[in-house]
N, C-alpha and C positions, 0 to 999 in steps of 0.2 A: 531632598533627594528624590528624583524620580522613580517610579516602580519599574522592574524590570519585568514583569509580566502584565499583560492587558487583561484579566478574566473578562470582561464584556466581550470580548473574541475568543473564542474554543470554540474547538469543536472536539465531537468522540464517535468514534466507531467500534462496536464487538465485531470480534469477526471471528467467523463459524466457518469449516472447512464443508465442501461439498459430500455428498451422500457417502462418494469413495473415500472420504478423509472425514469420518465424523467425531474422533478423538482432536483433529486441529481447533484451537480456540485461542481468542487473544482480544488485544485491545491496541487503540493506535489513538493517543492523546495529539489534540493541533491546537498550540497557544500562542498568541500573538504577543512578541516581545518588542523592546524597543529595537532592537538587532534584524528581526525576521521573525518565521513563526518557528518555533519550536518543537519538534516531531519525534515523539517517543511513541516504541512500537513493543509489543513484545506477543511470543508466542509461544503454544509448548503445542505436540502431538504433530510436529513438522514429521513427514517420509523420509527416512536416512537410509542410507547402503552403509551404515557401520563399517567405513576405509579410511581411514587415515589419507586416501588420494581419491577419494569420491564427490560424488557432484551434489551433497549435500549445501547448497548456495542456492537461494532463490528471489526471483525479483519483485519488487514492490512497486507499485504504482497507484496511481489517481486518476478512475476512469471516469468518462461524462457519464454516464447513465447512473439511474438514483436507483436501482433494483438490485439485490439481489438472486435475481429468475433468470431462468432461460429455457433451454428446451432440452430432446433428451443428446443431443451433439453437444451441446455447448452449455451446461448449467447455469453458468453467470452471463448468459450471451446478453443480457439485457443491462451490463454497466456497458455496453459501447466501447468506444474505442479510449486512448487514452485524453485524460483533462491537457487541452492542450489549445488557450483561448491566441495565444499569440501566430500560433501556424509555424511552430518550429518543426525544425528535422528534430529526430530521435538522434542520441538521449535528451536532447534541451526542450521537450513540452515542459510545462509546465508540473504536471503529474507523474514524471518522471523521480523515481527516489532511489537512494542507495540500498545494494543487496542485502538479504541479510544472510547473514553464515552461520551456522546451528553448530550449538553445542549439544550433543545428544541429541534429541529431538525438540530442543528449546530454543528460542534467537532471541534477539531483542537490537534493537536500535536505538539510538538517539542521536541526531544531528538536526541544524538551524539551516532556515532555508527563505530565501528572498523571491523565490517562483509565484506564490500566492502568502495570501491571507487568511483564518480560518472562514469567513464568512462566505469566500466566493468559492468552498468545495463545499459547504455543506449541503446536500442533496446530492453529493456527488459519490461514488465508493471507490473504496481501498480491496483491492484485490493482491494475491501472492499466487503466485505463478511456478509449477515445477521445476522450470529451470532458473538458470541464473538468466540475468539481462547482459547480452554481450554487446548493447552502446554503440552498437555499429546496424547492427541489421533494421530495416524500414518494417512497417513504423513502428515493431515493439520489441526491438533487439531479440528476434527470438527467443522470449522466455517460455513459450509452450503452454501448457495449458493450466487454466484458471481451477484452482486446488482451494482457494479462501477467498471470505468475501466480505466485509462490512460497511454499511450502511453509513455517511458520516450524516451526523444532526451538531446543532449547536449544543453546546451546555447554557443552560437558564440559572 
């Protein structure tokens, strides 16, 4: 029987919210399966409006840039734009991933994805965004501003 995960491909990223957001903290596992790669995300110390019809949704993505930095406009201005090797319109880069929707101030995801593999993001980061990604708008479905940030590496 074949294995249904790769361990020789992962990857991991922490991710630490910006100065304004120092209580956000999480982790986003990327393992390569015989299916696709595997993406589980999770986070707690998300920003909520505590509504039952609030805009507690925010979007995730896979940006080119390998940094964490930026300056004092833009915190994470140095992951770039999004991973996106094929030159699609938004939402189909490649870097593009589902929202995630918070329970209190906690989220978590898990879905399988055939866009990439872990080796060709790692040097790459996982940013969350205030708002949601609304899948339409060029080129980052206006999700708004970058609130989280991690670094993706391989697992050895």
């Amino acid at each position: 029987m074949k294995s249904y995960l790769n361990k020789n491909n992962s990857a991991i990223a922490v991710i630490n919210g910006s100065e304004k957001y120092p209580d956000l903290k999480g982790y986003a596992y990327f393992t390569e399966t015989d299916d696709g790669t595997a993406v589980s995300i999770a986070v707690r110390g998300l920003p909520t409006d505590n509504s039952m019809c609030g805009s507690d949704i925010f979007a995730v993505h896979i940006h080119d840039g390998g940094s964490c930095t930026g300056n004092p406009e833009d915190l994470f201005a140095d992951t770039k734009g999004h991973f996106n090797p094929y030159k699609c319109e938004h939402p189909f880069h490649a870097g593009d991933m589902p929202t995630l929707f918070t329970a209190g101030k906690k989220a978590s995801a898990a879905f399988l994805t055939d866009r990439f593999v872990p080796s060709e993001i790692v040097g790459k980061t996982i940013v969350i965004h205030k708002s949601y990604d609304d899948m339409h708008t060029q080129p980052s479905g206006a999700s708004g501003e970058k609130i989280a940030c991690g670094e993706i590496k391989a697992v050895m």
